[in-house]
C-alpha positions as CSV (number, residue, x, y, z in Angstrom):
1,X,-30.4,-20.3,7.2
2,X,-27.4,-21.1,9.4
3,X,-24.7,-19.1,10.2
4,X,-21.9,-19.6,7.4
5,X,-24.8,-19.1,4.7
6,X,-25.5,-15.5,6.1
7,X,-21.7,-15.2,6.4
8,X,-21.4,-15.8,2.6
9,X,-24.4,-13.5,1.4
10,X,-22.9,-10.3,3.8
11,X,-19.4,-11.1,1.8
12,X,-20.5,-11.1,-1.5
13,X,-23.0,-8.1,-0.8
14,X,-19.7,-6.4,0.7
15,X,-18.1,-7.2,-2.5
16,X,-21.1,-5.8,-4.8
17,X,-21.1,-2.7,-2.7
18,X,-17.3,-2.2,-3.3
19,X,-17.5,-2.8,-6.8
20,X,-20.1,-0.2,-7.3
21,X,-19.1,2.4,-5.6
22,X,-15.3,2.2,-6.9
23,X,-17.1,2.4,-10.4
24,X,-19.1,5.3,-9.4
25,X,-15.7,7.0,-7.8
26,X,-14.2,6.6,-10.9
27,X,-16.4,7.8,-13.6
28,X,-16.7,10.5,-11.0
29,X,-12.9,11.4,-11.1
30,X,-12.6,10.8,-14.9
31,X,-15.8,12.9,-15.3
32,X,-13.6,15.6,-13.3
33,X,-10.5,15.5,-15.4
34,X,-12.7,15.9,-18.6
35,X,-14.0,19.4,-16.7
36,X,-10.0,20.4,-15.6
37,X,-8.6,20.0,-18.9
38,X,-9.4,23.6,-19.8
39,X,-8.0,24.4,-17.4
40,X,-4.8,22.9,-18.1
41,X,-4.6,23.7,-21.3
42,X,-5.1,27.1,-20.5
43,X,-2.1,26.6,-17.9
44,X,0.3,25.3,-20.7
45,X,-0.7,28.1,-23.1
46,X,0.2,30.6,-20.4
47,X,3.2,29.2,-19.6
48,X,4.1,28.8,-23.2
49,X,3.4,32.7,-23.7
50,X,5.3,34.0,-20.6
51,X,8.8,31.5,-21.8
52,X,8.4,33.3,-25.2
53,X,8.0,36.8,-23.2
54,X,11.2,35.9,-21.5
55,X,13.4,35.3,-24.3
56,X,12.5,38.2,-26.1
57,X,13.3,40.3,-22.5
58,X,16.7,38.1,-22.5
59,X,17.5,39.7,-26.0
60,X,16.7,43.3,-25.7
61,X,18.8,42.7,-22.7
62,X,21.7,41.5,-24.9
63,X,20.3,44.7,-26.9
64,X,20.6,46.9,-24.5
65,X,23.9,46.0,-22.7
66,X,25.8,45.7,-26.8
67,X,24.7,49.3,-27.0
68,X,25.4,50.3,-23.9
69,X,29.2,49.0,-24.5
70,X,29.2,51.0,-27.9
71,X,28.4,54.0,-26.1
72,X,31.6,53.4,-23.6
73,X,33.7,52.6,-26.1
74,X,33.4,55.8,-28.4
């Protein structure tokens, strides 16, 4: 074989090799994100809860202070 014929077959094995391992990277990734989303969701739904906590805090603030004003002004 001469020299530009090696040349080719070490360029297209480089390109195989790339191809395959950037489609075993990213079913690895994707595989990964699948496993997260629990997690996420779990996240969001805890996030969700503690916004709702803190408007109901904000009004029996509101509550709290309205009464207090009440109280003063008697």
């Amino acid at each position: 074989m001469s020299g530009s014929h090696i040349m080719i077959m070490v360029s297209v094995l480089t390109i195989c090799a790339t191809i395959v391992s950037l489609r075993f990277l990213g079913s690895k990734y994707k595989h990964r994100d699948r496993e997260e989303s629990p997690d996420i969701e779990t996240m969001q739904e805890m996030n969700r809860g503690l916004q709702r906590m803190d408007e109901r805090i904000e009004a029996l603030e509101t509550l709290l202070m309205d009464s207090q004003k009440r109280k003063q002004a008697k």
